[in-house]
C-alpha positions, 0 to 999 in steps of 0.5 A: 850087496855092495857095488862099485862108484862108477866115478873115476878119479882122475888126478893123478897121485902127487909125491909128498914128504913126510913131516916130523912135528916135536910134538905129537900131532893129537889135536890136528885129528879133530880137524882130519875127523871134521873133514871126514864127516862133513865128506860122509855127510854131503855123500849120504847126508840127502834129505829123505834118501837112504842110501849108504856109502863106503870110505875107505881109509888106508896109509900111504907115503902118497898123497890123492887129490880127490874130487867130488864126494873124495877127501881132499888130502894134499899137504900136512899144512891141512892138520898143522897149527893149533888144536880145535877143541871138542869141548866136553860130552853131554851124558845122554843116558847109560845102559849095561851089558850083561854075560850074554850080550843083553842089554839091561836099561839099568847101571848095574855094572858102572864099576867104582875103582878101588881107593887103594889103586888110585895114584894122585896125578902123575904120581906114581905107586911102584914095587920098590916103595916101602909102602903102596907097593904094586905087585899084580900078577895078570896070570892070576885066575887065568883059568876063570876068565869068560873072554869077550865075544861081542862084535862092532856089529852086535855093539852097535845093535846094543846102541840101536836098542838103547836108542829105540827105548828113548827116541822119544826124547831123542827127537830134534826140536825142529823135526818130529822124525830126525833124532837130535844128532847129525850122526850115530855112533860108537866112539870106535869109528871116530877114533879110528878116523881121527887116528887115520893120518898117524897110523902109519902101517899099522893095523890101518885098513878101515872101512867106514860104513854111512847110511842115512835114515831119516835125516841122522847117518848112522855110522859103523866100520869094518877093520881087516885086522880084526876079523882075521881070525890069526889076529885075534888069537894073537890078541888074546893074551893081551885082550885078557890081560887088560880085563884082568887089570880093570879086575884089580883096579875096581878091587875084583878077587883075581881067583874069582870069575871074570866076565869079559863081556860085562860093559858099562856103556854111556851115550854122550852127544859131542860136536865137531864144528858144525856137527852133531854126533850121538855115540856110545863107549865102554867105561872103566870105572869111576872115582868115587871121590869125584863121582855125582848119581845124576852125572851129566858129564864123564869127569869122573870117569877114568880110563885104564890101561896096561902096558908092557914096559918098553925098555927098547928105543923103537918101543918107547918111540912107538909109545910116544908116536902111536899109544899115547895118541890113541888114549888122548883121541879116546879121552877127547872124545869121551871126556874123560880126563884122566888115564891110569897106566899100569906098567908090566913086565914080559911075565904080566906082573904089574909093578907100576901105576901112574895116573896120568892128566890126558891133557898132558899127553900131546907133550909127551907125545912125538909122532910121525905125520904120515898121508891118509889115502882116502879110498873113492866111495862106494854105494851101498845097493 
């Protein structure tokens, strides 16, 4: 059961003004996601305890001072100035997903993209050309498609799992209990984090969850919107027309059966400053033109997406303000180095692909600076 910090914050909440920058702000989330994790660290981080603890992230128009185990968030002048670089993941191991959730030690469903759909970078292959011309209906198949059924909790019990079956060579050289990580993950919770302060309202009440064990904290989150069940029945149609883009993309039959919950999952190590995290994500598909067996890093790998057109100002705004953020924070964090864009329209036919270098993202990105409140932290009982 959860109890309440009996601490009180006492500063009171101070104005603050909200910051255009020309560009978007993606790299200064590195900096926010290290000051979120070194706070995590030192409230749950004791050696030899296990306790766990709460943050709690919400947008506001204000800025809170906070004290003891509470972030700091004062002025935007925090997440200004040049980006920090993550460098790049380390591939720790893999492991599949199969139709029922089980977790298979094997790479048996690391998806190859199909040659025909691989545009060259930022390029574009559109309907309008004589040749390489993209008509792909979403719609197709409709009827055949298993959704997804997974939850953040049995994701990160998959992770458990894995990491179970190779703690043996996990293990920290100095310690013969604590894992080689500072922290455990899905790259879920880091991207939510680092995305906090852009957010704005949208779809922004995220509970962090730490509990330390054996000196590594393992972290996971619960997101409001999502575990509503009005949400997700609203998300549907777009959550299908994704799965069934990846389809296409990997060269599927669209009339055949789609299993949404088939994933190919890779754990990489990364570190923010200081801080080590060891966390899993779902991959896409691989280029095989770049591709090596024994991989040691996600170069290879590409991350898709589709996209409704955005014909309206505010949407393409919202584009360069929120989406393009959200894939370059998913890019930084797996290492991965290319996104490829497939443009719909209202009816889910897609007409365009455009590979696109996440590198590149930040410049074409403008995003509103806005204040993350963090939430006091609470005790887990």
């Amino acid at each position: 059961m959860m109890r309440q910090d009996s601490r009180r914050v006492t500063n009171e909440p101070r104005s603050a003004q909200l910051h255009w920058h020309p560009v978007a702000p993606c790299a200064k989330t590195v900096s926010f996601c290290a000051r979120c994790l070194g706070v995590l660290r030192g409230a749950a981080g004791e050696e030899g305890v296990v306790h766990g603890v709460v943050l709690k992230l919400t947008s506001l128009r204000l800025s809170w001072l906070m004290v003891r185990n509470h972030l700091m968030v004062r002025s935007t002048g925090l997440y200004q100035g040049g980006p920090r670089s993550l460098g790049v993941p380390n591939v720790l191991g893999s492991y599949t997903i199969d139709s029922e959730l089980k977790v298979q030690f094997n790479d048996s469903m690391m998806s190859v993209l199909s040659k025909e759909y691989i545009p060259q970078d930022n390029e574009c292959l559109q309907a309008s050309l004589s040749s390489n011309t993209v008509e792909l209906d979403l719609n197709r198949g409709w009827h055949r498609v298993n959704g997804y059924t997974g939850t953040t909790a049995e994701t990160y019990r998959q992770l458990l799992q894995w990491i179970l079956k190779n703690q043996k060579r996990l293990k920290a050289e100095d310690s013969s209990n604590k894992l080689l990580a500072d922290f455990v993950c899905s790259r879920g919770v880091l991207k939510n984090i680092m995305l906090a302060p852009y957010a704005g309202f949208v779809n922004m009440d995220i509970s962090v969850l730490a509990q330390c064990f054996k000196g590594t904290i393992y972290l996971t989150y619960q997101h409001e919107a999502q575990e509503d069940q009005k949400d997700k029945e609203k998300s549907s149609l777009l959550e299908i027309y994704g799965h069934k883009f990846e389809q296409y993309m990997r060269g599927g039959d669209p009339d055949q059966v789609l299993e949404c919950n088939c994933q190919f999952r890779c754990v990489v190590k990364q570190h923010v400053n200081e801080l080590s995290l060891m966390y899993s994500m779902n991959t896409h598909g691989t280029d095989q033109a770049h591709h090596k067996e024994n991989f040691t890093d996600m170069s290879s790998f590409v991350l898709l997406r589709a996209l409704k057109e955005c014909t309206e100002p505010f949407k393409q705004r919202n584009y360069r303000r929120f989406t393009l953020c959200k894939w370059w924070s998913e890019s930084q964090l797996s290492g991965i180095p290319r996104v490829l864009k497939g443009t719909r329209s209202q009816d889910g036919i897609v007409h365009t692909l455009e590979m696109l270098q996440a590198a590149d993202l930040p410049d074409l990105a403008e995003v509103r600076l806005l204040y993350t409140h963090v939430l006091p932290l609470q005790g887990l009982g």
